[in-house]
C-alpha positions in Angstrom: -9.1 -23.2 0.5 -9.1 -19.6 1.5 -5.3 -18.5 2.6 -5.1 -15.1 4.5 -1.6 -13.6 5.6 -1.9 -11.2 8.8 1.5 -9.4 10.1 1.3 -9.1 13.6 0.0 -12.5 14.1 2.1 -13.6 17.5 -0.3 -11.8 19.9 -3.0 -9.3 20.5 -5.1 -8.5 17.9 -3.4 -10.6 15.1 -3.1 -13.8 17.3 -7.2 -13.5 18.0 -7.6 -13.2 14.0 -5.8 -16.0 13.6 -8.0 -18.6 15.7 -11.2 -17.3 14.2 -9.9 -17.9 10.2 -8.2 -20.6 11.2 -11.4 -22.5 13.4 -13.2 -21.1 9.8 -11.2 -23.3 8.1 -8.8 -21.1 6.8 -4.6 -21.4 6.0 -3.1 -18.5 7.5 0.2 -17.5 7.0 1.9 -15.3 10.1 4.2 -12.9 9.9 6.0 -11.1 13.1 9.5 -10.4 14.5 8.9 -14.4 16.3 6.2 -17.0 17.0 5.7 -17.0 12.8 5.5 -18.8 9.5 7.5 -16.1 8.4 9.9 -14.1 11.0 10.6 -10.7 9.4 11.0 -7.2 11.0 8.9 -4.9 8.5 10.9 -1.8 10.4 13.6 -2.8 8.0 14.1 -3.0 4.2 15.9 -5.9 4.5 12.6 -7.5 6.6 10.2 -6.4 3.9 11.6 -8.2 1.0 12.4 -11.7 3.1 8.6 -10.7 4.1 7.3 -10.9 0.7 10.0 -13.3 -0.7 8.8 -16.2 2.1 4.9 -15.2 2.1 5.1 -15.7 -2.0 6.6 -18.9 -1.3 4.6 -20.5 1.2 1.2 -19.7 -0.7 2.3 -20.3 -4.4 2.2 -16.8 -5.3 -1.9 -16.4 -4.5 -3.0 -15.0 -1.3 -7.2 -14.1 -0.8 -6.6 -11.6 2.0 -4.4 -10.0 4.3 -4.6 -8.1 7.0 -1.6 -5.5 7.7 -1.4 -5.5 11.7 2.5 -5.7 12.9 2.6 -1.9 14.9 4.1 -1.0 18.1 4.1 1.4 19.9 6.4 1.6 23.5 9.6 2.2 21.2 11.3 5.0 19.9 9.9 7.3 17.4 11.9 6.0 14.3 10.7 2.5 14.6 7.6 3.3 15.3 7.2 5.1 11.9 9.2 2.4 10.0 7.2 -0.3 11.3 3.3 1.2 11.5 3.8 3.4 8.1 6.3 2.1 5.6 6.2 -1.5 6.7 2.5 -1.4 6.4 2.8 0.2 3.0 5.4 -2.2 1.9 3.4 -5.0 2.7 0.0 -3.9 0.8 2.1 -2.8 -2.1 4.6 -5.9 -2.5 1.8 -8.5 -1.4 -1.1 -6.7 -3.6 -0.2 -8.8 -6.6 -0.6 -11.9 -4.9 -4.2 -10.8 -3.8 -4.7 -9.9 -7.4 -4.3 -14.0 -7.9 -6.9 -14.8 -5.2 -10.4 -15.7 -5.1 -12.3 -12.2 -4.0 -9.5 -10.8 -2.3 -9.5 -7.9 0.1 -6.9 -6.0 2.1 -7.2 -4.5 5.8 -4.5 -2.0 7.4 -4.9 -1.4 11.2 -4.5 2.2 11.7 -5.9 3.4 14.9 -8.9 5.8 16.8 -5.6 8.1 17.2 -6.6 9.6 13.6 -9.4 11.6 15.0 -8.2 11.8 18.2 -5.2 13.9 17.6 -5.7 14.7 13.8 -4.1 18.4 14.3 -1.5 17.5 15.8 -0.8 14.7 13.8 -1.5 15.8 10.1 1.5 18.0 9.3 3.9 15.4 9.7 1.8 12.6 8.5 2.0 14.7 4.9 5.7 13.8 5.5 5.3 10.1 5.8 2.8 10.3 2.3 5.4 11.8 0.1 7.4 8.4 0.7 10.9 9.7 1.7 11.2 7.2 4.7 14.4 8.9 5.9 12.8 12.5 5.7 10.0 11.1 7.3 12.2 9.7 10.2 13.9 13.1 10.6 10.9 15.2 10.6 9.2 13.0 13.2 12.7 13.3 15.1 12.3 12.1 19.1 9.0 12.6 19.7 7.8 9.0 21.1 4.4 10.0 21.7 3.6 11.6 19.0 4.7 9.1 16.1 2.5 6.5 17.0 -0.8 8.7 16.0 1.7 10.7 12.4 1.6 6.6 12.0 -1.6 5.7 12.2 -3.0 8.7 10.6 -0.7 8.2 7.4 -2.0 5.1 6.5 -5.8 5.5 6.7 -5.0 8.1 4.8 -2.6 5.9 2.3 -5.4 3.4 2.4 -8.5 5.8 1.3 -6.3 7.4 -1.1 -5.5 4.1 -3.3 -8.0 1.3 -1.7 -10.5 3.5 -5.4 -7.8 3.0 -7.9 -7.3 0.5 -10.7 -4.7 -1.5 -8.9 -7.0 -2.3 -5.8 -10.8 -2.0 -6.2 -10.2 -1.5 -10.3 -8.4 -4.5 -10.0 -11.1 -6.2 -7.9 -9.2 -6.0 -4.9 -11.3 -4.6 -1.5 -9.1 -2.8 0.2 -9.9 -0.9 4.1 -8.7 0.5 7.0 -10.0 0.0 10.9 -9.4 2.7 13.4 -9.8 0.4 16.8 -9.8 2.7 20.4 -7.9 1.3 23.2 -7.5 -2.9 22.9 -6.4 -4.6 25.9 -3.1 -6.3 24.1 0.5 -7.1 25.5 1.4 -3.5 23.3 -1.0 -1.6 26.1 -0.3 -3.5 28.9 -0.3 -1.4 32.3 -1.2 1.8 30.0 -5.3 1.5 30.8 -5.0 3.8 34.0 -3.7 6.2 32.1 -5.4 6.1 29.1 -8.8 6.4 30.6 -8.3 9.4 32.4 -7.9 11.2 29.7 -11.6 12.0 28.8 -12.3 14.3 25.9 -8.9 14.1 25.0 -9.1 10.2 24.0 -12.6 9.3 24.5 -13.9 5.4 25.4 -17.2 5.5 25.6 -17.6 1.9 26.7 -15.8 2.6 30.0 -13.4 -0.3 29.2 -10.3 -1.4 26.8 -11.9 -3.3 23.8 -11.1 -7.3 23.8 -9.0 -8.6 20.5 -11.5 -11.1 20.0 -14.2 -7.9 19.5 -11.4 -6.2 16.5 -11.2 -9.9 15.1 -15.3 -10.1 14.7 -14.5 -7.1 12.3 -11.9 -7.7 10.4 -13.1 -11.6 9.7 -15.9 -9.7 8.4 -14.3 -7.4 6.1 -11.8 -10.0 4.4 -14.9 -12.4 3.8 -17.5 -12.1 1.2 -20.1 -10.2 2.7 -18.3 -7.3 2.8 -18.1 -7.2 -1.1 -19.7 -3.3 -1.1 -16.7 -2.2 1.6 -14.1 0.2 -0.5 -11.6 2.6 1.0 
């Protein structure tokens, strides 16, 4: 039996993941802050390592896929860059050996449409978040609310592209990806639509409408299962 962990799996996006693998047939293991398998805040250190000390436990050490969701994004600044970045990153590090156990494993991070959205103003400080110094990284983002969500998002796709062709993932047989979803109609976005879509150029939707979790699920159930064995990076 196929045994997927996805952080973030109380609501939105990781909840509607869940009831496709599971109606599949598959074991998932949640992770999130409440509603869980495992309850773990992946903003913290502390969080991580019960994270990946209760996820080894519950699925004997193998794991086939996992999906790195947990994100927020109404918050302050700091947590928003501990959580989306370096919880993300401590997750596909710490739980890639597991995958490495698994029957044609693959990883996905959710990183967000905010990449190409906002890449100029983002990059410079995303740099920050790459280098790994999670305090310097919360320092040099500072307040800024708004703007930490996309330095978030942008760090990992590019943490993802950079290691999903080395040995440890793909030379390891391990798929590893990265989604960039637009605007998902989630509990995070609630009452933000209005506001969102009358941006235009700025953050495009060319549908007209938020995107349903159940459309970002189609997707990533594709990309942990076996027909997306060509999918690197």
């Amino acid at each position: 039996m196929t045994t997927v962990v996805i952080t973030g799996s109380a609501g939105g996006m990781g909840a509607a993941l869940r009831s496709v693998l599971e109606a599949a047939g598959t074991t998932v293991i949640g992770v999130d802050p409440h509603d869980a398998e495992v309850v773990a805040d992946l903003a913290t250190p502390r969080g991580r390592a019960a994270m990946t000390e209760e996820v080894s436990r519950r699925s004997g050490g193998t794991i086939d896929g996992l999906v790195a969701g947990a994100g927020v994004q109404p918050t302050d600044a700091a947590t928003i860059v501990r959580t989306n970045y370096f919880g993300a990153v401590a997750t596909l590090g710490s739980l890639r050996p597991l995958l490495a156990r698994g029957t044609n494993p693959s990883a996905v991070a959710i990183s967000s449409n905010s990449t190409t959205t906002m890449p100029g103003y983002a990059a410079p400080v995303a740099d920050v978040l790459l280098a790994g110094d999670e305090d310097a990284a919360v320092s040099a983002i500072g307040d800024d609310d708004l703007g930490a969500y996309p330095v978030s998002k942008l760090a990992l796709a590019r943490w993802v592209r950079w290691h999903a062709t080395t040995d440890e993932w793909i030379g390891a047989g391990i798929r590893l990806n990265a989604i960039a979803p637009g605007f998902v109609d989630t509990p995070m976005t609630e009452g933000t639509w209005d506001f969102v879509s009358s941006l235009g150029d700025v953050y495009p939707v060319p549908a007209g409408r938020p995107g349903r979790p159940d459309e970002i699920a189609a997707l990533l159930a594709f990309l942990l299962s076996p027909a997306a064995g060509f999918f690197c990076g």
